[in-house]
C-alpha positions in Angstrom: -8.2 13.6 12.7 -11.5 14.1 11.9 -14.6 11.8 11.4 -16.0 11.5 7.7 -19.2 10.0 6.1 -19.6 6.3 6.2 -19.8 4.1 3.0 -22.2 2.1 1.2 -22.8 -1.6 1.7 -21.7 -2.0 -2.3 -18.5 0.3 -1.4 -17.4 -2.1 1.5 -18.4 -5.1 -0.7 -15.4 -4.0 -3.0 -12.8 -4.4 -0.4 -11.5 -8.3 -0.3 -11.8 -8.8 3.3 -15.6 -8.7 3.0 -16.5 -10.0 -0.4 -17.5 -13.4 1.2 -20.0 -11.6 3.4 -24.1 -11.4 3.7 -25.8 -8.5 5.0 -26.0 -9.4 8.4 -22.8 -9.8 8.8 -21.7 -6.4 6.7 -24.5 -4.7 9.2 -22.4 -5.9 12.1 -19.2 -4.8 10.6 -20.9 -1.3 9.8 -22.2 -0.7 13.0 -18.4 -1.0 14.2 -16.7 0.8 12.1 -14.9 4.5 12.3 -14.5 6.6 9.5 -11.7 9.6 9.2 -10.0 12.3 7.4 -6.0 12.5 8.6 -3.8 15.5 7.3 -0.6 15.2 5.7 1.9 13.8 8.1 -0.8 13.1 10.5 0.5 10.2 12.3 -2.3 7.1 12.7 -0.6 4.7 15.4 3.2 4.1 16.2 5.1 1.0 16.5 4.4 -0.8 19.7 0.7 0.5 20.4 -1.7 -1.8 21.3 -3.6 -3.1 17.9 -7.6 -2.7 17.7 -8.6 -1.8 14.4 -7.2 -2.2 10.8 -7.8 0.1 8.0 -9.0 0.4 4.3 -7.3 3.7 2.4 -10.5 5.9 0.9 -8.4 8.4 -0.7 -4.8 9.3 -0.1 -1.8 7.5 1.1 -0.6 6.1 4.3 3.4 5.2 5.1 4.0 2.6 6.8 7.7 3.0 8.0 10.3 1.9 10.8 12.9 4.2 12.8 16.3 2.6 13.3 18.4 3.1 16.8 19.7 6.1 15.0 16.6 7.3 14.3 16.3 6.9 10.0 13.4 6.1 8.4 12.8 3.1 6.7 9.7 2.6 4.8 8.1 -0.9 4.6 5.2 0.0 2.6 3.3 2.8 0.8 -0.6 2.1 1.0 -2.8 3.3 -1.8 -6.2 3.8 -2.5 -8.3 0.8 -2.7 -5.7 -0.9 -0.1 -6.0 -2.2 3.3 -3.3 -2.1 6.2 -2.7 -4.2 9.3 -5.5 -6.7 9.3 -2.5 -9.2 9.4 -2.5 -8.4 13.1 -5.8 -10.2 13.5 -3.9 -13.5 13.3 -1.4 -12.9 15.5 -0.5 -13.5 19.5 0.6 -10.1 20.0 -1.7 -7.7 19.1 0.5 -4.7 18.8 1.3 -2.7 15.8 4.6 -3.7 14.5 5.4 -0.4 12.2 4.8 3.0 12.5 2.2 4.9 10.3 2.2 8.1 8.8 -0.2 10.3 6.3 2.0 11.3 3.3 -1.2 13.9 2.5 -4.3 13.9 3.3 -6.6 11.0 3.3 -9.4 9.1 4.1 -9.9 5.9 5.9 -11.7 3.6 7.3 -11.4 1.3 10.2 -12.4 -1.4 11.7 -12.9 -3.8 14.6 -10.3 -6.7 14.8 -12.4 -8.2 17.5 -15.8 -7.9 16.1 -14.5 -8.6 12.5 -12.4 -12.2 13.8 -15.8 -13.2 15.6 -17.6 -13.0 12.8 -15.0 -15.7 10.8 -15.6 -18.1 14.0 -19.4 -18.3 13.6 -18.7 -18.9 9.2 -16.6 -21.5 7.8 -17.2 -20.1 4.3 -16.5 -16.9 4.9 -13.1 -18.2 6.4 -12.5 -19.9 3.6 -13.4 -17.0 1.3 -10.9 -14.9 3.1 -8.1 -17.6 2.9 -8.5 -17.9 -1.1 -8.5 -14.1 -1.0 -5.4 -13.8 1.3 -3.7 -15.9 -0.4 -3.2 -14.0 -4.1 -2.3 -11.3 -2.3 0.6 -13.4 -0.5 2.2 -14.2 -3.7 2.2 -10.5 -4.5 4.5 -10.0 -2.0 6.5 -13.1 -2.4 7.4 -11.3 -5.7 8.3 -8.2 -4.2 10.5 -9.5 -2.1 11.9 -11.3 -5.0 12.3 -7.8 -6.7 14.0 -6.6 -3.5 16.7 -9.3 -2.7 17.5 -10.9 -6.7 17.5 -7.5 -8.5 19.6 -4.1 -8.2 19.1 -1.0 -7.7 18.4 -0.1 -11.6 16.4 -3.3 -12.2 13.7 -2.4 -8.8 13.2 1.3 -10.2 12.3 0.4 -13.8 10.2 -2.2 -12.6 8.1 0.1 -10.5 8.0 2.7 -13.4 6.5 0.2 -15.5 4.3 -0.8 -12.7 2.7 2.8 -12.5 1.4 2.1 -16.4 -2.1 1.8 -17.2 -2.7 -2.1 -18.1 -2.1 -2.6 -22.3 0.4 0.7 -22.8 2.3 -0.2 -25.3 3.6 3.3 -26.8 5.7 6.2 -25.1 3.3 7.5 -22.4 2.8 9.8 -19.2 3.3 8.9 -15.6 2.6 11.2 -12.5 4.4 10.4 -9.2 1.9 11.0 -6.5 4.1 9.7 -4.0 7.8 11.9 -3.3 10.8 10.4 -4.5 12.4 10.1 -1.2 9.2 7.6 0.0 9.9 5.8 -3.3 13.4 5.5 -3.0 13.3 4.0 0.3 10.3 1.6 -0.3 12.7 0.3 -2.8 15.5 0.2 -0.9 17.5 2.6 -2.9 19.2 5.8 -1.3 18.2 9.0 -2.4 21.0 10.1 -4.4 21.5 6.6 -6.4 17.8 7.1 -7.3 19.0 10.4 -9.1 21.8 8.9 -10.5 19.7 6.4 -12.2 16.9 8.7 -13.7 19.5 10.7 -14.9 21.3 7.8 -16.5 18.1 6.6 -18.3 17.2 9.9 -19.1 20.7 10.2 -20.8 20.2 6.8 -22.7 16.8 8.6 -23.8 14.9 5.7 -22.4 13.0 7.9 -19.8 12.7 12.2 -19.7 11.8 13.9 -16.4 9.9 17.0 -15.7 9.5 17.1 -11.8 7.4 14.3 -10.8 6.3 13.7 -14.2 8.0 11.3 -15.9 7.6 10.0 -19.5 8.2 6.5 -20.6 9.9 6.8 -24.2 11.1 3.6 -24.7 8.9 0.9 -23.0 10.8 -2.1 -25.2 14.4 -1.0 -23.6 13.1 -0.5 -20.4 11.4 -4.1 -20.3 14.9 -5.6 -21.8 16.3 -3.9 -18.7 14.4 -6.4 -17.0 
């Protein structure tokens, strides 16, 4: 882990925690924050470690995953670019991590003080209630993931994310590249590693999908929506 440069006032700006602050208050948040390169499979904290700082993903992805008593891996979450992790914690009693995270390759973050930042929403009323509006779209995101996890099966959840990795307004036969490995997938979705196989081989088959590698070309977007 290594320390990187730090970003622009219009770059933090862009990330929805801080949209609803002035420039005093980003100054204060810049002159606590840590930026970092981690290599792939570089762990960041583990599941139980005292919580300090949450993050923003510059580049890369981070895994955020759970170890059963027999020691598999389940992954809660894959962050992406763009996407924050763990300022949840802010609002909690116990500030300890609650998962385990994990550099799938290498990537840049940036963190920041939970302390410092939660101070800052007691001296602002608007900016609380910026971050509440802001916090709350993102809560019905999830609410439909979880929807995706417990109404649909195993089929349904895979095509969904397929059509998920489409640039917005694709309506023809086009290209996508999984980044992340098929194994990470399959377990953010719940599926085991074989059935997710089984089930780009069957759409392949049905000539709905084809599959080179981690590439994998959407041929018929209107049967995979009808899957749905």
């Amino acid at each position: 882990m290594t320390n990187s440069h730090l970003p622009s006032k219009e770059e933090l700006k862009s990330i929805y925690l801080f949209e609803g602050l002035d420039d005093k208050q980003l100054d204060t948040v810049i002159k606590s924050m840590l930026c970092m390169t981690l290599a792939a499979k570089e762990r960041l904290f583990d599941f139980g470690d005292t919580a300090e700082r949450f993050y923003y993903v510059k580049s890369g992805q981070i895994k955020l995953f759970r170890l059963s008593e027999n020691g598999d891996e389940k992954v809660i979450e894959i962050i992406r670019e763009g996407e924050t992790f763990a300022e949840a914690i802010m609002f909690m009693k116990k500030n300890i991590y609650p998962v385990n995270s994990q550099a799938i390759m290498a990537s840049e973050i940036f963190s920041f003080d939970m302390q410092i930042f939660t101070e800052l929403l007691h001296d602002s009323i608007d900016s609380c209630f910026n971050l509440m509006a802001s916090m709350s779209k993102r809560l019905r995101l999830r609410v439909e993931d979880i929807n995706n996890l417990s109404l649909q099966d195993a089929t349904h959840r895979l095509v969904d994310y397929l059509l998920q990795q489409l640039p917005e307004g694709v309506e023809e036969a086009s290209e996508i590249h999984l980044n992340t490995p098929k194994s990470i997938i399959a377990s953010q979705l719940s599926i085991q590693p074989e059935t997710f196989s089984r089930i780009l081989s069957r759409l392949s088959k049905k000539e709905m999908i084809s599959t080179h590698g981690n590439t994998i070309t959407l041929m018929d977007l209107q049967r995979l929506r009808d899957v749905l």
